[in-house]
Wavefront OBJ file of the C-alpha trace (Angstrom):
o trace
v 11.141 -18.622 17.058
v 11.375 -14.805 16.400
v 12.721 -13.393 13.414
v 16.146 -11.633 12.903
v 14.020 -8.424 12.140
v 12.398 -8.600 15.256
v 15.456 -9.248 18.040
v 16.476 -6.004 19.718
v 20.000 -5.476 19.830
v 21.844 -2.966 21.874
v 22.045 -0.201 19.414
v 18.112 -0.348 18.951
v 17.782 0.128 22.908
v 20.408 3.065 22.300
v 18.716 4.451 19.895
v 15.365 4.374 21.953
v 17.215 5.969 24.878
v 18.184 9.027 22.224
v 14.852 9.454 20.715
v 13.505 9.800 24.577
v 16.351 11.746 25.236
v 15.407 14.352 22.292
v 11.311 14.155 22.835
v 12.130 15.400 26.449
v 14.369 17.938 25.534
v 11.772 19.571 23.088
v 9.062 18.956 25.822
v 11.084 21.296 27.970
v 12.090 23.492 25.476
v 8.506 23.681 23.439
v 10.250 23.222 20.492
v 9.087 20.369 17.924
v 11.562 17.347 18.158
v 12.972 17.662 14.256
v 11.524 15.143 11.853
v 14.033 12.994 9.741
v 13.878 14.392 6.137
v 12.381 12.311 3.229
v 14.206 11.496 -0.033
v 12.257 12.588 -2.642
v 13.028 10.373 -5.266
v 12.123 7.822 -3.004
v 8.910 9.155 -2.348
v 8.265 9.983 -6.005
v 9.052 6.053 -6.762
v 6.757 4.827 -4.194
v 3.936 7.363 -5.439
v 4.626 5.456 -9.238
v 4.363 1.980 -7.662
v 1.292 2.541 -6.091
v -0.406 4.145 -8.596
v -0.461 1.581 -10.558
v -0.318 -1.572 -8.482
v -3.859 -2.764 -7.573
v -4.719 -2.078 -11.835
v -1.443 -3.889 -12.656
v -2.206 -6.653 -10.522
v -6.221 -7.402 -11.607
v -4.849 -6.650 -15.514
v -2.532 -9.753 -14.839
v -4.960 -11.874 -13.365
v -7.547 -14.422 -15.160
v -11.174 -13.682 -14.103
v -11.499 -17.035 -12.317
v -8.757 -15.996 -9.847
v -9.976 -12.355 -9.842
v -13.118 -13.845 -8.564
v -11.457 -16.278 -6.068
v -9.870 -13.803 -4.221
v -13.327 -11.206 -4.401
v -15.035 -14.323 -2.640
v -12.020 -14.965 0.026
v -12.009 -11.041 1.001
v -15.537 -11.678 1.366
v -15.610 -14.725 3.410
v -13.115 -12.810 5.840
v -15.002 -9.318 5.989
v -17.784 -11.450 7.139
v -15.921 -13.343 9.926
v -15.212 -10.707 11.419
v -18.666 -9.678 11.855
v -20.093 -12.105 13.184
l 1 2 3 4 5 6 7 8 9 10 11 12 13 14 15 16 17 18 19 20 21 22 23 24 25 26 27 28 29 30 31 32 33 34 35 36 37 38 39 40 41 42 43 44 45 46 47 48 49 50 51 52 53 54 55 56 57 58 59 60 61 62 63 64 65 66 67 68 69 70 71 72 73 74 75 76 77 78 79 80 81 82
């Protein structure tokens, strides 16, 4: 059963139509379609998370599970070798 985040409503299929809509335009044109602008707070926030989320993370956790997950990256870096 999908997901709520994955159903396509109408307004997604609109909004599809648009972004075509504007990609051609700019084709024809040989203008760049325009890129949305970023909020820059949020960007400084997400630069602050990850800066400090893989240290965070291994400072929180015991050796013996530090070492359990090592070994289970492991395991499936080497599945997909062979």
């Amino acid at each position: 059963m999908p997901s709520r985040a994955s159903k396509r409503t109408v307004l997604d299929e609109l909004e599809d139509t648009n972004s075509l809509a504007v990609r051609i335009v700019a084709q024809t044109t040989g203008s760049p379609p325009p890129q949305p602008a970023k909020n820059p707070f949020a960007v400084a926030l997400g630069r602050l998370g990850a800066s400090k989320g893989g240290k965070a993370r291994a400072k929180a956790l015991s050796a013996r599970k530090r070492s359990a997950i090592a070994s289970s990256a492991a395991k499936s870096r080497w599945k997909k070798v062979h």
